[in-house]
PQR file with spaces between the fields and no chain letter, atoms N, CA, C, O and H, PARSE charges and radii, in Angstrom:
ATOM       1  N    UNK     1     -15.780  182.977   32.190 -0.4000 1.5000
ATOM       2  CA   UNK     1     -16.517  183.078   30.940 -0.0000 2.0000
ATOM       3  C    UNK     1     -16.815  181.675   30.435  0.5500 1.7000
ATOM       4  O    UNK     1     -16.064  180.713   30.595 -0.5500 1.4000
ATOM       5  N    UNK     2     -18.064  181.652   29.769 -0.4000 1.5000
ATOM       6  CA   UNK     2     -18.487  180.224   29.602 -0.0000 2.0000
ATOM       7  C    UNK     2     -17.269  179.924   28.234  0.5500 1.7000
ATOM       8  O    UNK     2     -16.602  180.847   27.767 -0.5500 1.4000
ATOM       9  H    UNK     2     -18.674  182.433   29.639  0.4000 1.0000
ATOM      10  N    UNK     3     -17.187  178.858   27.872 -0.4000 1.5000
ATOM      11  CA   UNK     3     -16.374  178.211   26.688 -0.0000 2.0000
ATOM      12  C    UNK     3     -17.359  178.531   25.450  0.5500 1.7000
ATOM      13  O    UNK     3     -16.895  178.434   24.314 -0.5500 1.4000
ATOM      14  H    UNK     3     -17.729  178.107   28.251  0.4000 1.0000
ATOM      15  N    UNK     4     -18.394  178.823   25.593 -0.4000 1.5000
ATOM      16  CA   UNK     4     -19.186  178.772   24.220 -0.0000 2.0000
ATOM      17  C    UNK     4     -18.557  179.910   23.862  0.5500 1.7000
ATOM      18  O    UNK     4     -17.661  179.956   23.019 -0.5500 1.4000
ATOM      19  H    UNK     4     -18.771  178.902   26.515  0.4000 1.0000
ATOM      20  N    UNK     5     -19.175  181.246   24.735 -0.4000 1.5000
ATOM      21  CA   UNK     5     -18.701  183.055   24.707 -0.0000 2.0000
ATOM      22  C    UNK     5     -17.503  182.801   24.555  0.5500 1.7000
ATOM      23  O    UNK     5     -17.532  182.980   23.337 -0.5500 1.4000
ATOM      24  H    UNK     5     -19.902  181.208   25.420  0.4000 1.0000
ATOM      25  N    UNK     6     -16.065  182.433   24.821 -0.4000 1.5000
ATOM      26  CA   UNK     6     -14.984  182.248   24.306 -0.0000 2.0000
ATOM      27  C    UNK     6     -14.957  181.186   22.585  0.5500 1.7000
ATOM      28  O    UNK     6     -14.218  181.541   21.666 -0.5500 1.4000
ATOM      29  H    UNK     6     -16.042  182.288   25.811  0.4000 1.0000
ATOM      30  N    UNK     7     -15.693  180.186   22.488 -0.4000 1.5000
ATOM      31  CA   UNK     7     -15.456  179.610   21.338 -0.0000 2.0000
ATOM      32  C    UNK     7     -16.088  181.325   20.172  0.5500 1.7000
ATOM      33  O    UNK     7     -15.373  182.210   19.702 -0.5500 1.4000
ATOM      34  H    UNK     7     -16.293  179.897   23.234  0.4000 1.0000
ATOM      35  N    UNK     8     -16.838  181.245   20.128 -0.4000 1.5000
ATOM      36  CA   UNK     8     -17.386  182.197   19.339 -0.0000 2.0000
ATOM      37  C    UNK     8     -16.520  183.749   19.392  0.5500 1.7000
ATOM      38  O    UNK     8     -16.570  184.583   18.487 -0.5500 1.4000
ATOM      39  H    UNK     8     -17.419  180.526   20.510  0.4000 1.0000
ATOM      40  N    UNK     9     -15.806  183.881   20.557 -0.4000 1.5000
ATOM      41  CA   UNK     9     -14.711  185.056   20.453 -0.0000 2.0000
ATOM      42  C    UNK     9     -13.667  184.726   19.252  0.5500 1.7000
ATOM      43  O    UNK     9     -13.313  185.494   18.358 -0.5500 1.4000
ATOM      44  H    UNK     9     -15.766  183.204   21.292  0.4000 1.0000
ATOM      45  N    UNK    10     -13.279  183.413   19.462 -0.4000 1.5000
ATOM      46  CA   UNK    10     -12.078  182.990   18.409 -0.0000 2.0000
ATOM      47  C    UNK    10     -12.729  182.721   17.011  0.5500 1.7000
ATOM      48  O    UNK    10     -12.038  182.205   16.131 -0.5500 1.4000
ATOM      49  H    UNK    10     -13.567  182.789   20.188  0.4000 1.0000
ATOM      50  N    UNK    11     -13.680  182.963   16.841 -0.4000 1.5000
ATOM      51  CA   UNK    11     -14.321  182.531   15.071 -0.0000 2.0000
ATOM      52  C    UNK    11     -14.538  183.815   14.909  0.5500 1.7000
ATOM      53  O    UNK    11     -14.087  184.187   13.826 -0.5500 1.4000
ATOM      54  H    UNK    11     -14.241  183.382   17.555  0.4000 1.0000
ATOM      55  N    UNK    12     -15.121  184.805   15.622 -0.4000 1.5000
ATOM      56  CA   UNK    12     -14.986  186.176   15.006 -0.0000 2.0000
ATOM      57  C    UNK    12     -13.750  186.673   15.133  0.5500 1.7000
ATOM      58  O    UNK    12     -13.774  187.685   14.432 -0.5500 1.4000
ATOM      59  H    UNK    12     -15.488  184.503   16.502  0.4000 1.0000
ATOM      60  N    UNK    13     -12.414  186.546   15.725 -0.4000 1.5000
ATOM      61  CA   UNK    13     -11.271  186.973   15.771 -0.0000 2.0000
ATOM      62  C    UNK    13     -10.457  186.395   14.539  0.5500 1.7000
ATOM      63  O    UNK    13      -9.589  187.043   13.955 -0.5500 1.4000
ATOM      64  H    UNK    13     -12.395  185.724   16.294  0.4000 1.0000
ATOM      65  N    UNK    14     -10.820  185.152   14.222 -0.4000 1.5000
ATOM      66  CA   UNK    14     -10.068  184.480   13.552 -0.0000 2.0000
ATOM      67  C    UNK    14     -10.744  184.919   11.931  0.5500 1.7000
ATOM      68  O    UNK    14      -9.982  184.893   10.965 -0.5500 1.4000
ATOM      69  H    UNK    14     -11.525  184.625   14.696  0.4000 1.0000
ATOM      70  N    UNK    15     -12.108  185.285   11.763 -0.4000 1.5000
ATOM      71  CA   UNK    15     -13.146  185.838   10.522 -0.0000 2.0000
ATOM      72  C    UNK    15     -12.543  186.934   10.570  0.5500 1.7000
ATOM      73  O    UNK    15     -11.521  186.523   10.020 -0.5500 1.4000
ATOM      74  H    UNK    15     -12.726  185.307   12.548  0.4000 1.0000
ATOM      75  N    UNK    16     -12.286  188.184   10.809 -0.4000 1.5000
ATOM      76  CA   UNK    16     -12.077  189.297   11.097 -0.0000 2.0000
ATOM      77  C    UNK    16     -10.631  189.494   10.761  0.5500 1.7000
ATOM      78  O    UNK    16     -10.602  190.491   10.039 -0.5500 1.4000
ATOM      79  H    UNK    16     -13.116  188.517   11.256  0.4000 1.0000
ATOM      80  N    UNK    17      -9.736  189.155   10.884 -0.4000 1.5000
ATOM      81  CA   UNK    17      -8.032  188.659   10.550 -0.0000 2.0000
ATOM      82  C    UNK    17      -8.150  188.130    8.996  0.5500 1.7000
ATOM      83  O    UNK    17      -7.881  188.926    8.096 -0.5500 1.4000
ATOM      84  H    UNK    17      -9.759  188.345   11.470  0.4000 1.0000
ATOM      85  N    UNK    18      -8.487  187.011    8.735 -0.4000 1.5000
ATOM      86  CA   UNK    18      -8.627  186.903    7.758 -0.0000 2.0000
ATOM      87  C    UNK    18      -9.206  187.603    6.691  0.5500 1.7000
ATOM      88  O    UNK    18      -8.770  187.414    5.556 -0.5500 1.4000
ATOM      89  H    UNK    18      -8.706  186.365    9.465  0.4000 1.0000
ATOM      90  N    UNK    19     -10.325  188.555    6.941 -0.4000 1.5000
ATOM      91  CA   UNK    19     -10.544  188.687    6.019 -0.0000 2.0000
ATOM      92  C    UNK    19     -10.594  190.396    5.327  0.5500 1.7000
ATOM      93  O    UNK    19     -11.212  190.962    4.425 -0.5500 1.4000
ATOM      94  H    UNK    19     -10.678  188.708    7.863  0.4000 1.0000
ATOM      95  N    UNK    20      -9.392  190.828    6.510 -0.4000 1.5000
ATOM      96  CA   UNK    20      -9.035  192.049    6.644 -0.0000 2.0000
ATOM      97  C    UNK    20      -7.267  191.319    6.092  0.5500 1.7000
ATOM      98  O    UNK    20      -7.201  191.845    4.981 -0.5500 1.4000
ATOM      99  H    UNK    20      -8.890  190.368    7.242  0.4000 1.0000
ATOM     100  N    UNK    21      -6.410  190.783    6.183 -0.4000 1.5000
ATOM     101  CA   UNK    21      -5.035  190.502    5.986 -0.0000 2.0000
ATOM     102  C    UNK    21      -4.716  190.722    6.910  0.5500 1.7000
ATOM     103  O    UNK    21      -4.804  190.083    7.958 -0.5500 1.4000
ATOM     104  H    UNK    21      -6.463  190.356    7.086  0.4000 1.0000
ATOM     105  N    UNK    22      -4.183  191.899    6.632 -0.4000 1.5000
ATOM     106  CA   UNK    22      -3.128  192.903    7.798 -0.0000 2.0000
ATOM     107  C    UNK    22      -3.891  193.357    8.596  0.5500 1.7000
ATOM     108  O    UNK    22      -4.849  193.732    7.919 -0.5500 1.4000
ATOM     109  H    UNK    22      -4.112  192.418    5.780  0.4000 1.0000
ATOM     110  N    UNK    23      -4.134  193.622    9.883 -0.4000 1.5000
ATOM     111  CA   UNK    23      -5.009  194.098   11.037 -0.0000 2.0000
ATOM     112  C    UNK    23      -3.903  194.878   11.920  0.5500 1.7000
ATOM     113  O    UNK    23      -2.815  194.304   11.981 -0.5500 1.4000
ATOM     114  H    UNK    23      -3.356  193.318   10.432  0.4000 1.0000
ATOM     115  N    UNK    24      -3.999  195.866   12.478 -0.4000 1.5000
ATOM     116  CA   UNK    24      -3.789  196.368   13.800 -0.0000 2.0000
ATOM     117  C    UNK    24      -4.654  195.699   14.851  0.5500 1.7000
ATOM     118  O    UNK    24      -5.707  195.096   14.645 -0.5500 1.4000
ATOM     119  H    UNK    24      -4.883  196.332   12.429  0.4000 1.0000
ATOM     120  N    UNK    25      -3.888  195.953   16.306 -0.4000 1.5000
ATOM     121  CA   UNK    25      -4.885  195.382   17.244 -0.0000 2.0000
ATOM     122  C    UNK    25      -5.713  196.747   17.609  0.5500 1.7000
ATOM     123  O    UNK    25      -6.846  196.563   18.053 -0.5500 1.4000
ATOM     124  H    UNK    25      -3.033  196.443   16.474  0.4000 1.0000
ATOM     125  N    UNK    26      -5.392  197.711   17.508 -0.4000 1.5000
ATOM     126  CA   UNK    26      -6.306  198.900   17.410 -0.0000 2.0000
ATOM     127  C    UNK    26      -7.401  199.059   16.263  0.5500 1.7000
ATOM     128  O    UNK    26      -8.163  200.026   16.246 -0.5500 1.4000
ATOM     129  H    UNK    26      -4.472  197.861   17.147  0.4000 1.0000
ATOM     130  N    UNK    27      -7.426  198.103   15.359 -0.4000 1.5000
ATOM     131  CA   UNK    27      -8.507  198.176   14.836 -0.0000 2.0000
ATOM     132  C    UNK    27      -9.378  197.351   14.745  0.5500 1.7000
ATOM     133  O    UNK    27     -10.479  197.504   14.215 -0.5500 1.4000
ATOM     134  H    UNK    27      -6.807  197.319   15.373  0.4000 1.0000
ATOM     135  N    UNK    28      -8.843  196.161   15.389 -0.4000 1.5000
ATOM     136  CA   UNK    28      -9.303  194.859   15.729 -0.0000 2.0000
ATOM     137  C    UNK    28     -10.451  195.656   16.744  0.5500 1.7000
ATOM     138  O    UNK    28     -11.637  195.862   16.489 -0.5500 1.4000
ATOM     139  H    UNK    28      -7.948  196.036   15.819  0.4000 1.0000
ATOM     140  N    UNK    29      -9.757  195.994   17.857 -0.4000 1.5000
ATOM     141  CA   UNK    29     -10.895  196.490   18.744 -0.0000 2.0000
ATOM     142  C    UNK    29     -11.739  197.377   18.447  0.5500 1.7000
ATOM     143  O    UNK    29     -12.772  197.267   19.108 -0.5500 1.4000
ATOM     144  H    UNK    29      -8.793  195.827   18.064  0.4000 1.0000
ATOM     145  N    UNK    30     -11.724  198.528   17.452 -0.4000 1.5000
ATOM     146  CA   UNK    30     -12.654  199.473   16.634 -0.0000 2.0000
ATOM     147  C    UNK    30     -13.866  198.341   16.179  0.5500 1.7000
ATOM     148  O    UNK    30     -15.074  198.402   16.411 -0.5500 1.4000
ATOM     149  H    UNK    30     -10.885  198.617   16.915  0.4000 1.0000
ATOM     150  N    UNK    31     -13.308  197.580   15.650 -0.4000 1.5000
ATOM     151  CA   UNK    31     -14.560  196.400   14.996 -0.0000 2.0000
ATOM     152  C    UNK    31     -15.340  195.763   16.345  0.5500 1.7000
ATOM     153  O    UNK    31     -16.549  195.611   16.520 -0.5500 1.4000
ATOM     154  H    UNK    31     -12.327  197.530   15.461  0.4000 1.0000
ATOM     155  N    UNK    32     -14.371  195.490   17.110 -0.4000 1.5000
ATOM     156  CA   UNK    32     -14.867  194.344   17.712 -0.0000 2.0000
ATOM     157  C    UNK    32     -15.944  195.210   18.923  0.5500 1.7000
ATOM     158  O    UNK    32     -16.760  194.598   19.612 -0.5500 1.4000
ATOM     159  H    UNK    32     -13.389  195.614   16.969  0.4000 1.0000
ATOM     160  N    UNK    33     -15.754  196.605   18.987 -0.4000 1.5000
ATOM     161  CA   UNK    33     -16.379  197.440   19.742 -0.0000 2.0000
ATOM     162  C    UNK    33     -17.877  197.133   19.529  0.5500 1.7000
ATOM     163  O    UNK    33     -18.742  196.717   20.300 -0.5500 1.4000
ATOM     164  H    UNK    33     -15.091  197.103   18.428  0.4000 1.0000
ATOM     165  N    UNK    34     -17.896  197.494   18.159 -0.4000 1.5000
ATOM     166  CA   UNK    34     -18.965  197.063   17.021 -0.0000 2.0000
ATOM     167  C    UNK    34     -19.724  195.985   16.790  0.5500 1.7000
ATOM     168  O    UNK    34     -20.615  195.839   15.952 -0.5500 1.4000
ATOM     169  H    UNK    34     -17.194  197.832   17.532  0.4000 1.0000
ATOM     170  N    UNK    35     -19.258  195.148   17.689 -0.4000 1.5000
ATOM     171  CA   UNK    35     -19.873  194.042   18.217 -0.0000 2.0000
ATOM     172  C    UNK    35     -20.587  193.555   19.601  0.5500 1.7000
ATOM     173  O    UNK    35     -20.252  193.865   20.744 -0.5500 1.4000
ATOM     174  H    UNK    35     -18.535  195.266   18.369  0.4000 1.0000
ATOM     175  N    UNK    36     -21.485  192.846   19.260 -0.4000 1.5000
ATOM     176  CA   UNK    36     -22.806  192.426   20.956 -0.0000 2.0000
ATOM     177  C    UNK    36     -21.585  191.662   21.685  0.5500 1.7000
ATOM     178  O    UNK    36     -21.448  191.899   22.885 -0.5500 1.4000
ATOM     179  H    UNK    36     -21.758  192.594   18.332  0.4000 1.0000
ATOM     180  N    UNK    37     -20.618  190.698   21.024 -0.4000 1.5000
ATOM     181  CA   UNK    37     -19.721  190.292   21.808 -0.0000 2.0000
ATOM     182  C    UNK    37     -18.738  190.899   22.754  0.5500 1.7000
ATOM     183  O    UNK    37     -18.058  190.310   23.595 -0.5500 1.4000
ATOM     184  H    UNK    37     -20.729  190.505   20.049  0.4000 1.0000
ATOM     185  N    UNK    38     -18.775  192.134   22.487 -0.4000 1.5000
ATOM     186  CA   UNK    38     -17.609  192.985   23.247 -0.0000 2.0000
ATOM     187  C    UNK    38     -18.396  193.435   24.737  0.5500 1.7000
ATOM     188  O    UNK    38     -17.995  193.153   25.866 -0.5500 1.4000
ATOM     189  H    UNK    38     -19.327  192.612   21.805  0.4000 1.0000
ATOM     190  N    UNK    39     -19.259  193.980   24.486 -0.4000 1.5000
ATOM     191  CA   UNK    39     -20.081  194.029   25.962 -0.0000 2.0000
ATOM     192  C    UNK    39     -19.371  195.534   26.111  0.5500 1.7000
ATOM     193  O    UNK    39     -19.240  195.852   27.293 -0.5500 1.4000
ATOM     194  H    UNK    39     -19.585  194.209   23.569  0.4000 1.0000
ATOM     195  N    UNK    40     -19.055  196.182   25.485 -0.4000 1.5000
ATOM     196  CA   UNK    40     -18.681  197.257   25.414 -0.0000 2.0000
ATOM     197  C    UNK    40     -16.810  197.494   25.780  0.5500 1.7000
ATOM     198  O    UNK    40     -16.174  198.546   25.844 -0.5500 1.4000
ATOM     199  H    UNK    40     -19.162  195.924   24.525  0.4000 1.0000
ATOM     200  N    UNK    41     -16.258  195.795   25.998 -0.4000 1.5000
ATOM     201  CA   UNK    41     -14.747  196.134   26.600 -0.0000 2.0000
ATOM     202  C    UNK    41     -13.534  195.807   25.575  0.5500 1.7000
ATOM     203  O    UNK    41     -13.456  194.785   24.892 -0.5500 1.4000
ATOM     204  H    UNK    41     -16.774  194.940   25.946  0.4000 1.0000
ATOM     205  N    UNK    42     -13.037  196.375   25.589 -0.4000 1.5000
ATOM     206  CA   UNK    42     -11.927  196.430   24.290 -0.0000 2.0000
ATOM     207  C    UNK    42     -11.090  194.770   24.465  0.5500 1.7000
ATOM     208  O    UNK    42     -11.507  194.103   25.412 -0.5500 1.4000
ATOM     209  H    UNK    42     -13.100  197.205   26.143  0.4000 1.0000
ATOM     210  N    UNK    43     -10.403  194.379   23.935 -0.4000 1.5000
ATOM     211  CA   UNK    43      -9.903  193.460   23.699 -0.0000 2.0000
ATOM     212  C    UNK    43      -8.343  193.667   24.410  0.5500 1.7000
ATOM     213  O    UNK    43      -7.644  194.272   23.596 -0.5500 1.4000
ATOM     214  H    UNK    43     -10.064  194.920   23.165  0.4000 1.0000
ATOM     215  N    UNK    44      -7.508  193.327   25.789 -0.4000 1.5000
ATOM     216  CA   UNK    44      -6.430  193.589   26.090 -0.0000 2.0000
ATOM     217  C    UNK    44      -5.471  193.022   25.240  0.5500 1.7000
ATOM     218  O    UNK    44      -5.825  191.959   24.730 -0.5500 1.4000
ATOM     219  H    UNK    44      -8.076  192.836   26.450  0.4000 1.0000
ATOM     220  N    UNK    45      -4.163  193.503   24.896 -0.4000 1.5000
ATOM     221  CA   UNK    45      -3.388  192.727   24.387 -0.0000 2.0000
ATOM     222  C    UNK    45      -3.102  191.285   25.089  0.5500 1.7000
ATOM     223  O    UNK    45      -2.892  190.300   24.382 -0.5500 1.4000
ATOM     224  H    UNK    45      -3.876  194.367   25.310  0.4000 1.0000
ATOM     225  N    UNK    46      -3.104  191.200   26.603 -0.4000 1.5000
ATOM     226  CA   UNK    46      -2.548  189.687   26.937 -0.0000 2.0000
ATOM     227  C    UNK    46      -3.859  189.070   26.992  0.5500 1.7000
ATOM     228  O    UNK    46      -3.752  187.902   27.367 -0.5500 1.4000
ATOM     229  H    UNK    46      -3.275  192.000   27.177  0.4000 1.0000
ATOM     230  N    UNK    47      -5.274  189.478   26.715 -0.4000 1.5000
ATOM     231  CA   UNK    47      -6.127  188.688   26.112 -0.0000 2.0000
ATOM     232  C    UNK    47      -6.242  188.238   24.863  0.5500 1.7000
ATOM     233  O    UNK    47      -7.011  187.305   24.633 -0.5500 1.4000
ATOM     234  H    UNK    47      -5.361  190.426   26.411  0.4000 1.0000
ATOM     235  N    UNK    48      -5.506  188.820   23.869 -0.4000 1.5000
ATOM     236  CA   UNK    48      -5.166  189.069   22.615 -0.0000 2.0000
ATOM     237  C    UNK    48      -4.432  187.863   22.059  0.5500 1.7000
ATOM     238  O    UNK    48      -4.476  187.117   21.081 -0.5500 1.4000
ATOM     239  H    UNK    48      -4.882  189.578   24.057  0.4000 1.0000
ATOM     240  N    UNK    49      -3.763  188.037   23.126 -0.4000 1.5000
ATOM     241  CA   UNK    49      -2.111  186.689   23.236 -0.0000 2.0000
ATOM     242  C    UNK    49      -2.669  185.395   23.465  0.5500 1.7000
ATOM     243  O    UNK    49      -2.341  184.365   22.877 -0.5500 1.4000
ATOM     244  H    UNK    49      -3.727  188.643   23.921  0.4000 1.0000
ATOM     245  N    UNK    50      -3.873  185.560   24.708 -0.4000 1.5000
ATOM     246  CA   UNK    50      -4.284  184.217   25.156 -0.0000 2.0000
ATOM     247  C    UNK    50      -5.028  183.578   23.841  0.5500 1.7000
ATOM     248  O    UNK    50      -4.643  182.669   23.106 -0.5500 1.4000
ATOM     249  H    UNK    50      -4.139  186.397   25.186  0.4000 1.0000
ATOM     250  N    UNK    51      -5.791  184.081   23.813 -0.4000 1.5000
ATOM     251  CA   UNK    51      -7.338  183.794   22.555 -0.0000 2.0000
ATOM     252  C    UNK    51      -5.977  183.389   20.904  0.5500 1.7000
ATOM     253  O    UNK    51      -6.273  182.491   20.116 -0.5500 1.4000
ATOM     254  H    UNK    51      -6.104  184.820   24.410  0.4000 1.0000
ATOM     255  N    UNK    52      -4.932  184.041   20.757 -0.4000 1.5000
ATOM     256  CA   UNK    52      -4.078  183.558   19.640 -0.0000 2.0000
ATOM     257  C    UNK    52      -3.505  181.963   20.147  0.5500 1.7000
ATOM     258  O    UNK    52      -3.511  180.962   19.431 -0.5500 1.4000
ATOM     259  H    UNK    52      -4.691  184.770   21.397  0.4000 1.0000
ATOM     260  N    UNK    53      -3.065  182.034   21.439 -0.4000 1.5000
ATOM     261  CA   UNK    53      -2.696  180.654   21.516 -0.0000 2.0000
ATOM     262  C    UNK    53      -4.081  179.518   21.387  0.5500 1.7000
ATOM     263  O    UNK    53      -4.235  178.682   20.497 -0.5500 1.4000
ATOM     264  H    UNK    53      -3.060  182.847   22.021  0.4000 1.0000
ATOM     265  N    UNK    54      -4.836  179.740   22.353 -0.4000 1.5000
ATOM     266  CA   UNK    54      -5.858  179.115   21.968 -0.0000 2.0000
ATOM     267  C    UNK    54      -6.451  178.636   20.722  0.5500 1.7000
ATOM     268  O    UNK    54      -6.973  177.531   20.570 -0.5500 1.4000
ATOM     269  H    UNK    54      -4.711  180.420   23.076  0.4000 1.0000
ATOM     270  N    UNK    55      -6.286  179.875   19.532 -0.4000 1.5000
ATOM     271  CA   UNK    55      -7.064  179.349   18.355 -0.0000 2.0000
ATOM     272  C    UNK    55      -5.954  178.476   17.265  0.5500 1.7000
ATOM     273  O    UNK    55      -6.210  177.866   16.227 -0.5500 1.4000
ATOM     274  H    UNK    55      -5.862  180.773   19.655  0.4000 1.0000
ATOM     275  N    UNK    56      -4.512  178.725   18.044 -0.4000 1.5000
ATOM     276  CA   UNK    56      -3.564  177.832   17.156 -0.0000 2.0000
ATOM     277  C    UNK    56      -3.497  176.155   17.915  0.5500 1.7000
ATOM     278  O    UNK    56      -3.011  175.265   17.217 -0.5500 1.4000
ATOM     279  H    UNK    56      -4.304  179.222   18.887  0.4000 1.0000
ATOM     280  N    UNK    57      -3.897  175.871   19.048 -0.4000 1.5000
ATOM     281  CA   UNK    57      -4.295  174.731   19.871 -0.0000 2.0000
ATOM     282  C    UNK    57      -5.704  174.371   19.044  0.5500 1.7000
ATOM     283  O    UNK    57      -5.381  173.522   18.214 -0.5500 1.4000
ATOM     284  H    UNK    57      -4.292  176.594   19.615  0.4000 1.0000
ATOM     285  N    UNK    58      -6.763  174.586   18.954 -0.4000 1.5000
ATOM     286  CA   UNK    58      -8.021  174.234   18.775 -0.0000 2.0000
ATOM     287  C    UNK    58      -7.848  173.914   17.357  0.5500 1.7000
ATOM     288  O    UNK    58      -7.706  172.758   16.958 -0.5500 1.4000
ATOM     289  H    UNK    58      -7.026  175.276   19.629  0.4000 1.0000
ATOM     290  N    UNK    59      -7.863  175.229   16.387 -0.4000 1.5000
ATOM     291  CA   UNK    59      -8.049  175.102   15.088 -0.0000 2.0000
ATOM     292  C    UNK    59      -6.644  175.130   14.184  0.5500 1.7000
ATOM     293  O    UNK    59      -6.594  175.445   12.995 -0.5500 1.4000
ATOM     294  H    UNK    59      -7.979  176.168   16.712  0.4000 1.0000
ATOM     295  N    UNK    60      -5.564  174.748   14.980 -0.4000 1.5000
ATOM     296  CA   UNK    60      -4.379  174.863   13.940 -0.0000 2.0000
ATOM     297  C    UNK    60      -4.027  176.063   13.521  0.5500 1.7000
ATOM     298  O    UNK    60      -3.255  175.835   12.590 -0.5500 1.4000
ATOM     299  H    UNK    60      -5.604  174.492   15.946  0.4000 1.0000
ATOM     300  N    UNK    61      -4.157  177.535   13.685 -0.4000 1.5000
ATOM     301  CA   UNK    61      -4.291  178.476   13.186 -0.0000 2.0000
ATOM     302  C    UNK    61      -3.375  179.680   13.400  0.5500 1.7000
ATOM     303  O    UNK    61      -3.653  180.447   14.322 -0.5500 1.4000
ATOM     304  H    UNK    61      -4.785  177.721   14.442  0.4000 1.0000
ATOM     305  N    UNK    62      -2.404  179.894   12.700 -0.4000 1.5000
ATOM     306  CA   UNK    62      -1.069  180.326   13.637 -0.0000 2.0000
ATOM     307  C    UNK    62      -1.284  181.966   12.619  0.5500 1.7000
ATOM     308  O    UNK    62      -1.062  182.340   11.467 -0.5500 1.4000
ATOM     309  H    UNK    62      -2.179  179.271   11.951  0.4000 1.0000
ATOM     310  N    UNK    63      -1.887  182.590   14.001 -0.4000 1.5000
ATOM     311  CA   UNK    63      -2.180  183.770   13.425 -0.0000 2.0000
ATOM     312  C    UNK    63      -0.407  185.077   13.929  0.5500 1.7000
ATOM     313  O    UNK    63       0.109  185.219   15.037 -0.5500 1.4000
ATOM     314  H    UNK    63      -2.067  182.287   14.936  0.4000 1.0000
ATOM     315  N    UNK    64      -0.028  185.695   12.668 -0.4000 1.5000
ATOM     316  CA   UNK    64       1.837  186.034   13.070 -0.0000 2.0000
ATOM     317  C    UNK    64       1.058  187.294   13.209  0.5500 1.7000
ATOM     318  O    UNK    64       0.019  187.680   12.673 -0.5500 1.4000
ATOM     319  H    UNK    64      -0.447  185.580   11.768  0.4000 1.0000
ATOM     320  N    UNK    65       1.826  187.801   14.046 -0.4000 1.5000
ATOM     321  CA   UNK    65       1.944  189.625   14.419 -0.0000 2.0000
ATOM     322  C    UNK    65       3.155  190.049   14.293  0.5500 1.7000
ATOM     323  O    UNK    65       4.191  189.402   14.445 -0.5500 1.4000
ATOM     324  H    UNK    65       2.670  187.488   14.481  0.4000 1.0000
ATOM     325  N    UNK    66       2.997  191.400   13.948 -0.4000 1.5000
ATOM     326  CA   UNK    66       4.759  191.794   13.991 -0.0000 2.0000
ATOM     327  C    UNK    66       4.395  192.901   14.863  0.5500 1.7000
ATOM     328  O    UNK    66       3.211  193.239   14.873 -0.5500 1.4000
ATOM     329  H    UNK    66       2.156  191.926   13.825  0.4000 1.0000
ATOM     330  N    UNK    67       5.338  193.594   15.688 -0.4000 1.5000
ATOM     331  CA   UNK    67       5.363  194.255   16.452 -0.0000 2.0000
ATOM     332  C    UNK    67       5.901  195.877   16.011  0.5500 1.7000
ATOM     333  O    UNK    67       7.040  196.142   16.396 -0.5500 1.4000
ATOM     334  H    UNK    67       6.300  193.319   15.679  0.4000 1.0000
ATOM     335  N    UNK    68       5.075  197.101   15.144 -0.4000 1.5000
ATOM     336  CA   UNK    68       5.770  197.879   14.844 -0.0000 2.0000
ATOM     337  C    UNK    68       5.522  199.340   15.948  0.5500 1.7000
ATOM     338  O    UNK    68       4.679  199.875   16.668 -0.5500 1.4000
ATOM     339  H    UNK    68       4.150  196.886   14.831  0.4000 1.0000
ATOM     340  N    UNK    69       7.057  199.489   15.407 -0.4000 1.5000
ATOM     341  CA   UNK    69       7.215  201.056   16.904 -0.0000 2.0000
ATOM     342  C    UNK    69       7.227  202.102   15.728  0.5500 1.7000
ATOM     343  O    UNK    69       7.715  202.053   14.599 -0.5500 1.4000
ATOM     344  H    UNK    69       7.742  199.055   14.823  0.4000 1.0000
ATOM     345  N    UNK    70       6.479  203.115   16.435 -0.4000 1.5000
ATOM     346  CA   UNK    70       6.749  204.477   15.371 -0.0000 2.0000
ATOM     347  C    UNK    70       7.249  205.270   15.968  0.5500 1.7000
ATOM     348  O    UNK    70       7.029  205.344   17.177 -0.5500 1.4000
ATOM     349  H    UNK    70       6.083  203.155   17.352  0.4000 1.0000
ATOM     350  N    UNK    71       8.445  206.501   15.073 -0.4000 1.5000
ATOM     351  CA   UNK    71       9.666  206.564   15.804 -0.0000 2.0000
ATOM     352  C    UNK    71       9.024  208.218   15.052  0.5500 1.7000
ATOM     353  O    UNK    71       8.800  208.384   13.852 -0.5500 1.4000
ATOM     354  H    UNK    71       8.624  206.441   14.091  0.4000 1.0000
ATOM     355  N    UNK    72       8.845  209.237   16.124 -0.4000 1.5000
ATOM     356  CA   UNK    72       8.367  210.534   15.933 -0.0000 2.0000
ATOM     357  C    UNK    72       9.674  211.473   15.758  0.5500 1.7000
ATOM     358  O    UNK    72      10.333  211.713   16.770 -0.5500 1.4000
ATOM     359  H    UNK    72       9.027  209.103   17.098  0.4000 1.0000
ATOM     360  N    UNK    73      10.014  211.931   14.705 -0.4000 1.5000
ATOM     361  CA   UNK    73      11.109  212.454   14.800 -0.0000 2.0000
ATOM     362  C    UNK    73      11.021  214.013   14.863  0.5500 1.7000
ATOM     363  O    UNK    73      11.555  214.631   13.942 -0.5500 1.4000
ATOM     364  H    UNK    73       9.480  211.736   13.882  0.4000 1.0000
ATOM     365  N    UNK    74      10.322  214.795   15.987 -0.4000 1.5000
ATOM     366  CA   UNK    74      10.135  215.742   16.026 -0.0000 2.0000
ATOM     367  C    UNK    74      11.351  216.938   16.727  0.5500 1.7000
ATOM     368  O    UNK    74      11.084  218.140   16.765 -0.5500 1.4000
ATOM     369  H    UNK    74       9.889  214.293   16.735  0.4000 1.0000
């Protein structure tokens, strides 16, 4: 992938986070579906991981996740 198509992945990832707060990565990809950038492919989590390190290297930007499990008590 060229560096531009990746620079411009991390300004809408990083626009999109911000200006939602709290995000799921399941809804990250609902949006990002919604976008010409997606090309129709969801966003993997260890692409997810890469593109976070990246945008805290480039732009300083230390985006935190917490990891929640839902516990079905059926």
């Amino acid at each position: 992938m060229r560096s531009y198509e990746l620079f411009k992945q991390y300004i809408w990832l990083v626009g999109t986070i911000s200006r939602a707060g709290k995000i799921s990565l399941e809804e990250i990809n609902r949006r990002w579906l919604g976008t010409e950038l997606s090309g129709g492919i969801e966003i993997a989590r260890t692409t997810f991981i890469r593109h976070k390190a990246a945008i805290q290297d480039i732009f300083g930007i230390d985006i935190e996740c917490s990891l929640q499990h839902e516990i079905n008590n059926n």
